[in-house]
Every structure is written in structure tokens, then in C-alpha cells.
C-alpha positions as CSV (number, residue, x, y, z in Angstrom):
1,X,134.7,122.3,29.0
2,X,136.9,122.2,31.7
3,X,139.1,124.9,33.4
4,X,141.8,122.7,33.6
5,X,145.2,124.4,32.2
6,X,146.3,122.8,29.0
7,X,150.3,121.8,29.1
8,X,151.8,123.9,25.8
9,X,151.8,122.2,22.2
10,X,148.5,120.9,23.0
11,X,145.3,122.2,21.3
12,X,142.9,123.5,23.9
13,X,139.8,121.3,22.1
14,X,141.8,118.0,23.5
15,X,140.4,116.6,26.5
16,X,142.9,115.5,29.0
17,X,140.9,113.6,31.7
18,X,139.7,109.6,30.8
19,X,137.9,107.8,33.6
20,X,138.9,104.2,32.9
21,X,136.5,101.5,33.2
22,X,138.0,97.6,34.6
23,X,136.1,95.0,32.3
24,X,136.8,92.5,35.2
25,X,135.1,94.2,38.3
26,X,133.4,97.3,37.1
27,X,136.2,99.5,39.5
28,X,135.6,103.4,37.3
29,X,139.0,105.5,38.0
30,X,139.3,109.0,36.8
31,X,143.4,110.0,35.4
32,X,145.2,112.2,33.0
33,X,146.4,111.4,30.0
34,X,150.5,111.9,29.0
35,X,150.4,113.9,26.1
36,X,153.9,113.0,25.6
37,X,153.7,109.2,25.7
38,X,151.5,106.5,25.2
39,X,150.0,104.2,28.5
40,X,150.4,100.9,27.6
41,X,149.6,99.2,31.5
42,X,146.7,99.8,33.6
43,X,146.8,97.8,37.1
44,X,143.0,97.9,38.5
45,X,143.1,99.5,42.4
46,X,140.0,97.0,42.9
47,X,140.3,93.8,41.3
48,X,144.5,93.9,40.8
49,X,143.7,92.9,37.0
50,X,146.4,94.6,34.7
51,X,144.6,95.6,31.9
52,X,146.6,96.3,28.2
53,X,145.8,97.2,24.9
54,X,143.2,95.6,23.0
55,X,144.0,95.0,19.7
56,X,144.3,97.3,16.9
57,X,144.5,100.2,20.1
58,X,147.4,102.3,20.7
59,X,146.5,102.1,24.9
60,X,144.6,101.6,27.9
61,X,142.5,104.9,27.2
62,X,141.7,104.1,23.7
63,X,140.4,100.5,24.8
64,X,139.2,100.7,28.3
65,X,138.8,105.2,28.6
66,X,135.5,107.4,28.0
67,X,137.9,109.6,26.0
68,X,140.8,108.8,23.7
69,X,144.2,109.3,23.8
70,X,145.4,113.0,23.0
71,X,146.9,111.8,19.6
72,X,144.0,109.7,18.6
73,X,141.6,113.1,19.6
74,X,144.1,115.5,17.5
75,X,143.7,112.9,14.5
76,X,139.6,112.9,14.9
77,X,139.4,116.5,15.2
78,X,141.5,116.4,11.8
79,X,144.7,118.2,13.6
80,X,147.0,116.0,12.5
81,X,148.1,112.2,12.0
82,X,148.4,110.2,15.6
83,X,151.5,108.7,16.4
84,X,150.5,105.2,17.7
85,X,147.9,103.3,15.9
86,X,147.9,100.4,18.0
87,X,151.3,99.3,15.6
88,X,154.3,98.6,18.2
89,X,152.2,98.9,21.4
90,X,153.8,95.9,23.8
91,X,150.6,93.6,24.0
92,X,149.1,94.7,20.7
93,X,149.9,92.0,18.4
């Protein structure tokens, strides 16, 4: 666990923090996740790949992250019903 503050609305159990992992070069970079949006475009500071959705994901932390999205966690831990499902993410079809 983390002492990171937790923005309000948000269960304190949700991890914020994904390190994303480029499937082209290997390039591991460390962000925080909107809890407020999905992140549908990932450009890698290494390799300059942009990386998107794979499908059936919602976004670039469900497919390429070491943690999920916020609403995907919320669903898993049983906290509700995510938002996304990978339906209507630009790159998803």
C-alpha cells in the first residue's frame, strides 16, 4: 500500500499507479491513471510506437499496464459495474 492520497469518490483499495510496458522495445514507464476518463493513446518515450487498445480492452492500462484501470479494479473488487468494456474505445473494434 501506498501513501499516495486518493482523489475523493475513489475507494481507497484502487491502485492508481500502472507502469506500462511497450511490446515493441521493452521501454517500462511508471503513470497515474485518470479516474475520470479512460486513456485510449500511449506514445512510447523510447521506441515512438503509439500503442492503443487491444481488443476487447477499455485502454492502454488494461492491455499494456501491471494494474488495471480504476473502473475495471472497482468491478473486480465487486464495487460496482466499469464503465468501458473495451465497447466504444477508438481502436477497439
Amino acid at each position: 500500500m501506498t501513501d499516495q492520497a486518493q482523489p475523493s469518490g475513489v475507494s481507497p483499495a484502487i491502485v492508481l499507479q500502472s507502469t506500462i510496458t511497450c511490446p515493441r522495445c521493452g521501454h517500462r514507464s511508471i503513470h497515474m491513471m485518470p479516474t475520470d476518463a479512460c486513456q485510449y493513446i500511449h506514445v512510447c518515450a523510447s521506441c515512438g510506437i503509439t500503442l492503443k487498445p487491444k481488443p476487447g480492452d477499455c485502454c492502454i492500462y488494461c492491455s499494456y499496464g501491471d494494474v488495471a484501470c480504476p473502473p475495471i479494479q472497482e468491478e473486480r473488487a465487486g464495487l460496482g459495474d466499469a464503465c468501458c468494456h473495451g465497447s466504444g474505445a477508438p481502436g477497439s473494434d
